[in-house]
DRENTIKE-826496 format. One record per residue (C-alpha): residue number from 1; residue in three letters; x, y, z. Coordinates in Angstrom, 3 decimals, decimal comma. Layout:
{num->NUM | residu->ALA | px->X | py->Y | pz->Z}
...
This chain:
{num->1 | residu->UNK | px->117,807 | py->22,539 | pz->134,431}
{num->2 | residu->UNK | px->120,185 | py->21,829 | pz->137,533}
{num->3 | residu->UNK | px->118,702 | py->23,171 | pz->141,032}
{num->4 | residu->UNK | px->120,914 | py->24,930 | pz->142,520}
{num->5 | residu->UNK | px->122,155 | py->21,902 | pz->145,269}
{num->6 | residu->UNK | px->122,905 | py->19,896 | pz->142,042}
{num->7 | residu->UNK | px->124,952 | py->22,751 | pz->140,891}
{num->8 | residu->UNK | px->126,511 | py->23,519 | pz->144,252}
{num->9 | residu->UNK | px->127,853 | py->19,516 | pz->143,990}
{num->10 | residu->UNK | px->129,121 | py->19,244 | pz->140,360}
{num->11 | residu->UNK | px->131,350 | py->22,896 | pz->140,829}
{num->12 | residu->UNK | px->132,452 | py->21,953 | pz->144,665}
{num->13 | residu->UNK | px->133,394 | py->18,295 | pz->142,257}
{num->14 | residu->UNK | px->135,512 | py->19,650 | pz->139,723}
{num->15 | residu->UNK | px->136,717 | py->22,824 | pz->141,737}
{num->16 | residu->UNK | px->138,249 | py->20,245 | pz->144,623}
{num->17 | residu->UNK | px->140,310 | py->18,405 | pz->142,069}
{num->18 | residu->UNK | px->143,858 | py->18,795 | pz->142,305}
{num->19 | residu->UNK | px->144,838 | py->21,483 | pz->139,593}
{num->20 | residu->UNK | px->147,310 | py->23,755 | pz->138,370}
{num->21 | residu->UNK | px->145,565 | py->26,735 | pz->140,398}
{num->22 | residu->UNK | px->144,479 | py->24,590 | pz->144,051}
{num->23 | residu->UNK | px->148,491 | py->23,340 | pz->143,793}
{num->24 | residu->UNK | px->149,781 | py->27,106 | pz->143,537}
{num->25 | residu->UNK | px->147,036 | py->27,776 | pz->146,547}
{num->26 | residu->UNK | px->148,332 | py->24,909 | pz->148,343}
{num->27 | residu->UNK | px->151,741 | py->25,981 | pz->147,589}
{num->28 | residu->UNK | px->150,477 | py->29,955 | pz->148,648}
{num->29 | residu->UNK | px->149,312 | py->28,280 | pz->152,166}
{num->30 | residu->UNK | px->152,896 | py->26,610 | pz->152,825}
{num->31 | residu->UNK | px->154,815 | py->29,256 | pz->152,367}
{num->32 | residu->UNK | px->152,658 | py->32,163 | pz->153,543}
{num->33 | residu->UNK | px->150,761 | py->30,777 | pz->155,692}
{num->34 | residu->UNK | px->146,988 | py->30,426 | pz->155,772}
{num->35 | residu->UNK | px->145,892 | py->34,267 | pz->156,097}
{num->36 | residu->UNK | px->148,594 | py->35,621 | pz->154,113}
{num->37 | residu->UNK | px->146,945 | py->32,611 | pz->150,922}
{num->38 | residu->UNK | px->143,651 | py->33,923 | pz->151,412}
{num->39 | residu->UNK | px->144,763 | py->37,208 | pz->150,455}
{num->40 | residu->UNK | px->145,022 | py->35,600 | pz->146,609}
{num->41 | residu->UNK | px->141,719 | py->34,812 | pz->146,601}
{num->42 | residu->UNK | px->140,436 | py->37,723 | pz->144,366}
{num->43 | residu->UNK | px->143,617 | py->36,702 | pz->142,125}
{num->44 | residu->UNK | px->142,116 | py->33,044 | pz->141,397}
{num->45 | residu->UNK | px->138,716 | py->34,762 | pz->141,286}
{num->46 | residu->UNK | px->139,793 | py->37,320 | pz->138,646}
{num->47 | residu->UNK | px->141,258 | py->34,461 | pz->136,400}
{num->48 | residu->UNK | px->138,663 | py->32,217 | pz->136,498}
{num->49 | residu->UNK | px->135,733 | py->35,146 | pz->135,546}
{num->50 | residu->UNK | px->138,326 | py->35,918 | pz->132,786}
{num->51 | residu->UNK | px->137,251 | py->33,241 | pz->131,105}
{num->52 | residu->UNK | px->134,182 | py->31,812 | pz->132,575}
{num->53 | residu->UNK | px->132,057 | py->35,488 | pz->132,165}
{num->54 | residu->UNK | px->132,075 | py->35,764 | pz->128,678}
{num->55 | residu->UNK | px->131,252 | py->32,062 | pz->127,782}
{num->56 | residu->UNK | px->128,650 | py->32,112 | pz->130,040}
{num->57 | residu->UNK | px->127,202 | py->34,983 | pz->128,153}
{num->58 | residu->UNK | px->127,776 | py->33,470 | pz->125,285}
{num->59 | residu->UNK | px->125,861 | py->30,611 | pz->126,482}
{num->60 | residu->UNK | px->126,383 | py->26,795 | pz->125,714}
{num->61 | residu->UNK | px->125,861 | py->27,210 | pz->121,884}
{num->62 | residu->UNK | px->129,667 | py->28,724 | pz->121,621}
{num->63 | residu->UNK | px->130,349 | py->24,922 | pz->122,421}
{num->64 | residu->UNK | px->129,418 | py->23,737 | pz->119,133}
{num->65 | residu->UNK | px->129,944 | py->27,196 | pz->117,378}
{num->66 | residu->UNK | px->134,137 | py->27,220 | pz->118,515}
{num->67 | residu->UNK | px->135,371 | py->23,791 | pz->118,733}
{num->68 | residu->UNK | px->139,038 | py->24,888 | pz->118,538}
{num->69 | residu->UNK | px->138,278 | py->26,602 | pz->121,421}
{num->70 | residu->UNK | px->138,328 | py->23,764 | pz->123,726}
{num->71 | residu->UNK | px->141,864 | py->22,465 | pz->121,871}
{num->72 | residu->UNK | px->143,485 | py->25,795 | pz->121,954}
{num->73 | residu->UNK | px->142,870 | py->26,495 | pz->125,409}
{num->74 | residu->UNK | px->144,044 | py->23,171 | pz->126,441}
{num->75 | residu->UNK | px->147,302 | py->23,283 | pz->124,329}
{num->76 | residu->UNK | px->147,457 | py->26,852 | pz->126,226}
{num->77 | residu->UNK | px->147,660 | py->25,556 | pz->129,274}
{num->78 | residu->UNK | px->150,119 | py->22,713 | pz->129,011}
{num->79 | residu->UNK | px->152,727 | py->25,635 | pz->127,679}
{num->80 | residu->UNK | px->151,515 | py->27,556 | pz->130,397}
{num->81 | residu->UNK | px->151,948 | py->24,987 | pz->133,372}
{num->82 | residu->UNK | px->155,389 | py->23,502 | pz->131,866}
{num->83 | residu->UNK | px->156,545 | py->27,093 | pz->132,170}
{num->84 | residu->UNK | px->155,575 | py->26,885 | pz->135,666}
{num->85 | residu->UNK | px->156,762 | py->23,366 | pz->136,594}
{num->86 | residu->UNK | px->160,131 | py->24,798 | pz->134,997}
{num->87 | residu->UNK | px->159,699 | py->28,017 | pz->137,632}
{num->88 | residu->UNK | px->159,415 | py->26,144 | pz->140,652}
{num->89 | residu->UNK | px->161,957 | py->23,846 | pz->139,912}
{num->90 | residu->UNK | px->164,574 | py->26,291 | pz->139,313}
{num->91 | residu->UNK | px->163,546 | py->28,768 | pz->142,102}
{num->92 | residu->UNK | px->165,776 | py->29,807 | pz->145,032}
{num->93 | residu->UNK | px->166,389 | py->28,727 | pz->148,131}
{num->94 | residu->UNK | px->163,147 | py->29,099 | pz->150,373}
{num->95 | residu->UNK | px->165,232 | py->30,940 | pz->152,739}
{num->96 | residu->UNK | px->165,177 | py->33,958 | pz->149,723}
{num->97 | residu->UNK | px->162,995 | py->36,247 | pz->149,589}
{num->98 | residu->UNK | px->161,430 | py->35,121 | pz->145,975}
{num->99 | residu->UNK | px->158,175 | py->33,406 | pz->146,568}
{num->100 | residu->UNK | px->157,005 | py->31,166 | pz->144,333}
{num->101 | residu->UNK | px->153,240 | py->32,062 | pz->144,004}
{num->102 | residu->UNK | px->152,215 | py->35,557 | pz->142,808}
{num->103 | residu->UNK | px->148,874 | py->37,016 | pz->141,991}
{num->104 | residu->UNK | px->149,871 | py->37,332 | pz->138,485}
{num->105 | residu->UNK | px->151,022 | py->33,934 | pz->138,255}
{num->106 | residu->UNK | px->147,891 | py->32,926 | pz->139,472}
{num->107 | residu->UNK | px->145,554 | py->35,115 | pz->137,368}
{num->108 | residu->UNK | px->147,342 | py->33,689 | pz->134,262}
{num->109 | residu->UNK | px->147,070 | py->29,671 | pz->135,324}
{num->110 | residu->UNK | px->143,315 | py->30,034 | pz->136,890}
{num->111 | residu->UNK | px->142,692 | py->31,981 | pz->133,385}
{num->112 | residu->UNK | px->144,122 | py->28,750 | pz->130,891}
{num->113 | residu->UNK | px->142,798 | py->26,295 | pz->133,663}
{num->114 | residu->UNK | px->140,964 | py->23,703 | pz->131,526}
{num->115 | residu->UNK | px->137,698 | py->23,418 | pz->134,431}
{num->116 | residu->UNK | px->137,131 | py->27,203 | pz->133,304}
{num->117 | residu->UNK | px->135,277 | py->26,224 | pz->130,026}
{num->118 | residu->UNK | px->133,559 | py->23,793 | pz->132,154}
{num->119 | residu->UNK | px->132,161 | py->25,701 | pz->133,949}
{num->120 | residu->UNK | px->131,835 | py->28,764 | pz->131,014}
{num->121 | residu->UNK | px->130,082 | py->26,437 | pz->128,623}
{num->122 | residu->UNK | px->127,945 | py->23,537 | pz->130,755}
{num->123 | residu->UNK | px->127,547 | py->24,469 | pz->133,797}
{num->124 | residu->UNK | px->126,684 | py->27,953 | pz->134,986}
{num->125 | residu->UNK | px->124,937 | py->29,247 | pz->131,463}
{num->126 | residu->UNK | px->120,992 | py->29,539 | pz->132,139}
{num->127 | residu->UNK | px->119,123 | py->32,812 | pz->131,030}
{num->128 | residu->UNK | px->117,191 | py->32,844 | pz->134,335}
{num->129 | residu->UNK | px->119,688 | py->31,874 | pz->136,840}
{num->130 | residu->UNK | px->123,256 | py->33,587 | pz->135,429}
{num->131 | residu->UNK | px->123,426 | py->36,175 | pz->137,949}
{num->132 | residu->UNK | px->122,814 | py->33,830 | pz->140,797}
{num->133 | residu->UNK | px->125,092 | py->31,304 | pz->139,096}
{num->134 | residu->UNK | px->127,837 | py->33,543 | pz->138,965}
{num->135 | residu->UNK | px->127,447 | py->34,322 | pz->142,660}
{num->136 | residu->UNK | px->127,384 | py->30,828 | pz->143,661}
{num->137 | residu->UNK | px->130,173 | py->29,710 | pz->142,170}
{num->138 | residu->UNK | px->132,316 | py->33,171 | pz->143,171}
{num->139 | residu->UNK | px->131,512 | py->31,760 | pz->146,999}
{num->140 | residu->UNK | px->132,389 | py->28,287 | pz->145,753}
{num->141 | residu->UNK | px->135,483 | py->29,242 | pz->144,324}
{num->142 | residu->UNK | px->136,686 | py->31,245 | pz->147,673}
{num->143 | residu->UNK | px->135,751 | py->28,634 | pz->150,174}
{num->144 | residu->UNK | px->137,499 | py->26,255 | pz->148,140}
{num->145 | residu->UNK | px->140,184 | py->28,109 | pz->148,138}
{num->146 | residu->UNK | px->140,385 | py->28,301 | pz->151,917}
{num->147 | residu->UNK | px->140,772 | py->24,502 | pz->151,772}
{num->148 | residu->UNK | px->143,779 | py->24,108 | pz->149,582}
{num->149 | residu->UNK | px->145,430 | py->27,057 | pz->151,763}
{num->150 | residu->UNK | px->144,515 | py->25,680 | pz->154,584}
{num->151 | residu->UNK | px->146,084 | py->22,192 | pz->153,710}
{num->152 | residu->UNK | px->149,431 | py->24,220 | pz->152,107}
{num->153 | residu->UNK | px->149,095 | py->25,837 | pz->155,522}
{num->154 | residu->UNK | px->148,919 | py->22,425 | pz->157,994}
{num->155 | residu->UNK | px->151,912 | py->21,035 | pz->155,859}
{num->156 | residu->UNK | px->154,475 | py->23,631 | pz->157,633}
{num->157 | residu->UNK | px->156,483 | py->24,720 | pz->154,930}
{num->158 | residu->UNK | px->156,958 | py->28,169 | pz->156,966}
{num->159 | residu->UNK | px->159,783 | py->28,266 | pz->158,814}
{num->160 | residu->UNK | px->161,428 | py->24,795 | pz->157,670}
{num->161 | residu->UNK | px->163,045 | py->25,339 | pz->154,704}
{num->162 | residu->UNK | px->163,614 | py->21,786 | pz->153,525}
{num->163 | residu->UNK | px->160,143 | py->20,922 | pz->153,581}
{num->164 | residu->UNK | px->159,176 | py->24,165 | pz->151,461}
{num->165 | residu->UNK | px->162,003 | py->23,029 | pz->149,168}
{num->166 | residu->UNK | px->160,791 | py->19,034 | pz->148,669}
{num->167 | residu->UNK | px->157,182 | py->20,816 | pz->148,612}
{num->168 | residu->UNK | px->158,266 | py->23,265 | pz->145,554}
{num->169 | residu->UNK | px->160,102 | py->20,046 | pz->144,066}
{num->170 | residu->UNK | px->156,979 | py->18,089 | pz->144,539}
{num->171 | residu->UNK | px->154,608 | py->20,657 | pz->142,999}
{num->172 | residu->UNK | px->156,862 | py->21,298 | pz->140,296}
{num->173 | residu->UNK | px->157,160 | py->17,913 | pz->139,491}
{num->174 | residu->UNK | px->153,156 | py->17,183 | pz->139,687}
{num->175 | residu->UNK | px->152,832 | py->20,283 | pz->137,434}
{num->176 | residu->UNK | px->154,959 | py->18,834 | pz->134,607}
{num->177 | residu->UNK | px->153,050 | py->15,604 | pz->134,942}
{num->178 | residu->UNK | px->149,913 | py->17,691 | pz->134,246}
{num->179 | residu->UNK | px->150,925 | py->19,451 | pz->131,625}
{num->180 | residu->UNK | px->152,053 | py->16,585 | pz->129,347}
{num->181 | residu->UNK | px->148,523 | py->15,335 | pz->130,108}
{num->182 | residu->UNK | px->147,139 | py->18,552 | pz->128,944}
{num->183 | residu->UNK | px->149,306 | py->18,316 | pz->125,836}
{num->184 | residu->UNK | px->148,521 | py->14,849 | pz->125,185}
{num->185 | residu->UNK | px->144,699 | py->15,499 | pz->125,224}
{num->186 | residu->UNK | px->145,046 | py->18,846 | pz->123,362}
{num->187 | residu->UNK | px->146,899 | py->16,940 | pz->120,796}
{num->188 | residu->UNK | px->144,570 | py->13,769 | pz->120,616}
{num->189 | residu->UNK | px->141,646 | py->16,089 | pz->120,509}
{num->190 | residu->UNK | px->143,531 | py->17,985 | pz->117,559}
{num->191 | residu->UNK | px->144,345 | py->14,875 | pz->115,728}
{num->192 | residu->UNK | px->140,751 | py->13,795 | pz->115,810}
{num->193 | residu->UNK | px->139,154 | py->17,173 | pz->114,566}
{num->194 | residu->UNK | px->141,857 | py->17,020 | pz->111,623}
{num->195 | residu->UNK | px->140,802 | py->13,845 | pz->110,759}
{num->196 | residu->UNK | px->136,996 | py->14,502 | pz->110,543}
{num->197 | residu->UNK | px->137,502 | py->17,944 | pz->109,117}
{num->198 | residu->UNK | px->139,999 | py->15,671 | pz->106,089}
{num->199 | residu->UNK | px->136,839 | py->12,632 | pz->105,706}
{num->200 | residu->UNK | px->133,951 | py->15,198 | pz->105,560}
């Protein structure tokens, strides 16, 4: 069983790594600046519980028990973050009033975002410990949180519209590079479970 510092340092691992959800944070901080981010906290929060509550209840044994689960989510999210990348891209000027992160948007992405069966299925499941599990990584996932907005925030994107724009560009950009990477692996993984399902 992981003690709770070991837990603490394999969520704070994964949660840190640049992501469909910490980009739209980052992008959150630049263009709302770092209070007006934080107020999408509960957003991320309710997207990643979406997903990470019930396989946590339903413990590491829905690993083995739904392995298209892992494939379909994954495939999920590459049409999910393409559709972004596409969003950004195409949005308006930053001088209009259209912003490019909303709590919805981020609800959905944190929702299909890959680290959520991570942490659903290895790494907060425990019969003893759930509740306090959950708790931790609820704080985790807010502070966080406050880093990526914080870094959107230092980057200045309010008030200077062509840096907001190259910043959108950027992230939109990054986000298509992820999701062919999602799609890729999706696919691979797909191809591999076809194959063993054809030789069994």
């Amino acid at each position: 069983m992981m003690t709770p510092l070991d837990l603490s340092l394999a969520v704070l691992a994964l949660l840190l790594t640049p992501g469909p959800t910490n980009t739209l944070i980052l992008l959150a901080g630049a263009e709302r600046g770092l209070q007006g981010a934080l107020r999408l906290i509960p957003a991320e929060l309710a997207g990643y519980f979406l997903t990470v509550l019930p396989l946590a209840l339903l413990g590491a044994a829905a690993l083995e028990g739904l392995p298209a689960l892992r494939i379909a989510v994954t495939l999920a999210a590459a049409l999910w973050v393409a559709v972004l990348a596409v969003r950004l891209w195409r949005l308006p000027g930053p001088d209009s009033a259209v912003r490019a992160v909303s709590a919805r948007a981020l609800v959905t992405t944190t929702a299909l975002n890959p680290k959520a069966l991570i942490f659903g299925l290895v790494l907060l499941p425990s019969p003893e410990r759930l509740g306090w599990n959950l708790a931790l990584f609820a704080g985790l996932v807010a502070l966080v949180a406050v880093f990526w907005a914080a870094v959107g925030a230092g980057l200045g994107g309010a008030g200077q519209p062509r840096a907001m724009l190259v910043l959108r560009r950027l992230a939109s950009v990054f986000l298509a590079a992820m999701s062919l990477l999602l799609a890729l692996r999706g696919v691979g993984a797909l191809a591999v479970s076809s194959y063993e399902v054809v030789h069994l």
